[in-house]
Phi, psi and omega in degrees: 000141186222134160209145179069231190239011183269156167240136149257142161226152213211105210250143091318088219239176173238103162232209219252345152304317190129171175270176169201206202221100177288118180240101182267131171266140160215142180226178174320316265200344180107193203257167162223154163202140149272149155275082201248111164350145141320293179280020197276320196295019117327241180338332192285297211291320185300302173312332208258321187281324170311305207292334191291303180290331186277315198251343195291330165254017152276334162325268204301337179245013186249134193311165186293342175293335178234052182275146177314178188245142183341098187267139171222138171257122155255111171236082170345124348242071179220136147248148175253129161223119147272123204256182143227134200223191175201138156253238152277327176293320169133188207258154169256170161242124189251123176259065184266121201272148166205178203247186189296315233258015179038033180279349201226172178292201172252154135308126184235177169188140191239122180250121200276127211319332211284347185256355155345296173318304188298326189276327192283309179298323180303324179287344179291313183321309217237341160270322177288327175294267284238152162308168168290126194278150183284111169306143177287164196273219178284326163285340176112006181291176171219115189303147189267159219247000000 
């Protein structure tokens, strides 16, 4: 997917963990990326399918005091927090992974509001290829596969 001078790609991958859903950004300036569990990319698409539906067409004029509020996904042992912010450019999603044990930085991917849509289809896609993923329990984890 290309918006602005950005590329995202969105890999569906396998290693000896299990699979998960590689999301890359990359612009002139370099890449960024997350690694997000299989059984997280539910819960990925439900924050991405809320924002669309619920904000989108409230979004683009509306001041910072009223962007939906910080949403987290925990997929043992990574959090996901989605922010949605607005700048000069116009408002985003910010997706950032981090791990429990905070040994490592965080990962980030900046999504642009016009690309929402695209994106929520791709994760609609990529739920539809994979068996039925386990819901998350009473803390919001979603047990790891």
């Amino acid at each position: 997917m290309v918006k602005d001078a950005k590329r995202y790609y969105f890999d569906f991958k396998e290693n000896q963990r299990g699979r998960y859903l590689r999301i890359t950004q990359t612009t002139m300036g370099g890449r960024k990326q997350i690694a997000l569990p299989a059984s997280g990319i539910g819960a990925l698409h439900e924050c991405v399918q809320d924002l669309v539906t619920k904000h989108a067409s409230e979004i683009e004029s509306a001041p910072e005091s009223q962007l939906p509020p910080t949403r987290e996904v925990r997929v043992h042992p990574k959090r996901f927090y989605f922010d949605v912010g607005t700048n000069n450019r116009g408002t985003y999603l910010r997706v950032t992974e981090t791990v429990n044990n905070f040994q490592r930085p965080s990962n980030v991917v900046t999504i642009p509001h016009n690309a929402w849509a695209n994106v929520r289809d791709v994760l609609i896609d990529f739920c539809d290829q994979l068996p039925h993923q386990p819901e998350e329990d009473a803390n919001g984890e979603v047990a790891s596969a």
